[in-house]
C-alpha angles and dihedrals in degrees: 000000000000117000114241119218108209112197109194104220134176123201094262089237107154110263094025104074136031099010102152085055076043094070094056100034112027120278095246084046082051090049092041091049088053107046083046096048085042085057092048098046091054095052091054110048106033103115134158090246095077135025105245112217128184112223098200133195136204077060108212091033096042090049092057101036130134090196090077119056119267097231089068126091120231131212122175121253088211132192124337151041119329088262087043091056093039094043082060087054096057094042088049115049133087123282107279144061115332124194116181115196126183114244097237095068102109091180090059100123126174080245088063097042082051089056100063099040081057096050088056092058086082100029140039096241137028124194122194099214119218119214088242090071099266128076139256088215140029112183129184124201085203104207097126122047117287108258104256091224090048109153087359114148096011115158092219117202089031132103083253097076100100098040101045090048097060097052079064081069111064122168089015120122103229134199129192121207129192127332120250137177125233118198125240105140135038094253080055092062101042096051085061083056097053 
């Protein structure tokens, strides 16, 4: 069984993605920083190892989209909350390890994707903890059922992610692998720079 590696991405239209980076830089130069750090991540981290799949949102619009690159497969996000959308991927996909990662983590390597594969080689689930509290990636090995109140009750955009979003897991052995910063403000993205 092959991992499968699921990027959530948004068409980088302004005013749909990055706002909050939005209110210090400009909501288009927001837009523009994404579509750009979207193209770079993928560059970087596509490897044999894994299938590489584009989870898209808005659905109709991601699944037809120019901005992504033709060679990926696409699935829709669909309706609901962000654990609500992740909690689909995990139900949906082939048999096998998943690992979801956000699209605004510019440290993401294929070193760091083959980190946690490899962690859930011994549990069940693996996080990728951010320094804000939440995760730039959640993975499942997927051997045993989902947990059918996976993500359920997250305060997302807290420094209880994380946290909230493992005591959906119960029962379920969980490793962490490096730390890594997304970027959702201008002191986010400096702070890469330095």
């Amino acid at each position: 069984m092959k991992p499968t590696l699921v990027i959530m991405v948004k068409e980088p239209h302004p005013g749909r993605v990055k706002t909050r980076l939005g209110r210090d830089i400009g909501l288009t130069s927001s837009a523009w920083w994404f579509r750009h750090q979207v193209a770079a991540l993928l560059r970087r981290i596509e490897d044999p190892r894994w299938e590489t799949v584009l989870a898209v949102a808005p659905d109709v619009e991601g699944l037809k989209s120019r901005v992504w690159p033709e060679h990926l497969p696409r699935l829709p996000q669909g309706p609901g909350n962000l654990g609500d959308r992740m909690a689909r991927v995990f139900r949906t996909m082939p048999k096998g390890p998943v690992c979801i990662i956000g699209a605004d983590i510019p440290g993401i390597t294929r070193a760091r994707v083959g980190e946690a594969f490899k962690a859930l080689g011994n549990h069940d689930a693996v996080f990728g903890p951010a320094p804000d509290g939440g995760y730039w990636l959640v993975g499942m090995k997927r051997q045993r059922p989902v947990p059918p109140q996976l993500f359920e009750g997250v305060r997302w955009s807290t420094d209880t992610a994380l946290a909230d979003s493992a005591a959906t897991m119960k029962g379920l052995s969980i490793a962490h692998v490096a730390t890594l910063r997304d970027v959702d403000t201008l002191a986010d993205l400096k702070s890469l720079s330095r």
